[in-house]
N, C-alpha and C positions, 0 to 999 in steps of 0.2 A: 636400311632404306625401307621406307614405308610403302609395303602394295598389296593390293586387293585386289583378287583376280577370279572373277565368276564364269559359271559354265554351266549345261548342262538345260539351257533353255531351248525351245523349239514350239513347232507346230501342233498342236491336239486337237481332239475332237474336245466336243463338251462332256463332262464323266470323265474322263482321262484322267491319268494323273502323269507329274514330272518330277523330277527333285533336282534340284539344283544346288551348285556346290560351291564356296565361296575356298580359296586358299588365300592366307595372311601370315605379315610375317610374324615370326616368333615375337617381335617386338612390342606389338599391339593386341597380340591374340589371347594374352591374358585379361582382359578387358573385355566391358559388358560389348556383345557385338549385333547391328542389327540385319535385319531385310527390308527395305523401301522399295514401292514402285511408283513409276510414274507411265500412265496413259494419254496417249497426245491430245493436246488441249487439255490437261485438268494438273491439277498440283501434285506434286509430290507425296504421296502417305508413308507412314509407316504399318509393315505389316505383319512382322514378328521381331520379338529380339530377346535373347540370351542371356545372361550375366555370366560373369565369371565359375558363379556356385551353381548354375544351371537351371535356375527359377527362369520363368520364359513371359510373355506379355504379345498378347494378338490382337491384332483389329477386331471391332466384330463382325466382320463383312466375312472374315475365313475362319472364324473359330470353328473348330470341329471337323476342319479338313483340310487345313495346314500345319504342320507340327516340325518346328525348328529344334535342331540339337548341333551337339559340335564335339567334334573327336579333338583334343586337347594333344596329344599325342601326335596328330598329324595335322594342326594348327586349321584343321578345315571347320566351317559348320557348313549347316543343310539346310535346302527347306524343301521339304517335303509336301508336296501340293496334291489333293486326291478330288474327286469331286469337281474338275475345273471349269468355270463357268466365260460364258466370253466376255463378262465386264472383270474376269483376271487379265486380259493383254493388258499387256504394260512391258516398261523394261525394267528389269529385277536388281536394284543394286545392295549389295554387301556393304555393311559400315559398320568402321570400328569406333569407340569410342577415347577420350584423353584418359587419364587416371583420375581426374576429377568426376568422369561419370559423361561427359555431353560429347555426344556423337560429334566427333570432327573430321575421319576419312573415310573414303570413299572408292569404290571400284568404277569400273566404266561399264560395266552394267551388260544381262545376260537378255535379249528378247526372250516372250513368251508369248503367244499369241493361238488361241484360243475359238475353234471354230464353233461354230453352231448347228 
């Protein structure tokens, strides 16, 4: 069965930092896997993501103070959020990708939300 299950989000000041932790099953977690958020009223982004071989890809909105990894071993990755600013609230979701490469599933998503 395919699931993605986030955690690890919460309230912050601004500067704060959070990490957040995405578990998957064995079955997809060999696969390149991302982080997306989405902020009420605006689209969907993507805000880091992983491959399998561990090369990694960020927005440029948090380069330099989010930094994704993934324990292989214990099917999790992370994203580690430093610096956090309040145009980071959103809610944070985990996605894994097919074998072809194109993001197809999806977690129900961890708030973050980011004070001033």
């Amino acid at each position: 069965q395919v699931q993605l299950v986030e955690s690890g989000g919460g309230l912050v000041q601004a500067g704060g930092s959070l990490r957040l932790s995405c578990s998957a099953s064995g079955s997809i977690f060999s696969r390149k896997m991302g982080w997306y958020r989405r902020a009420p009223g605006k689209q969907r982004e993507l805000v880091a993501e992983i491959t399998s071989g561990g090369n990694t890809n960020y927005a440029d909105s948090v380069k330099g103070r989010f930094t994704v990894s993934r324990e292989n071993d214990k099917s999790t990755v992370y994203l580690q959020m430093k610096i956090l600013k309040p145009e980071d609230t959103a809610v944070y979701y985990c996605a894994a990708s097919t074998p072809g490469g194109t993001t197809a599933y999806w977690g129900r998503g961890t708030q973050v939300t980011v004070s001033s």
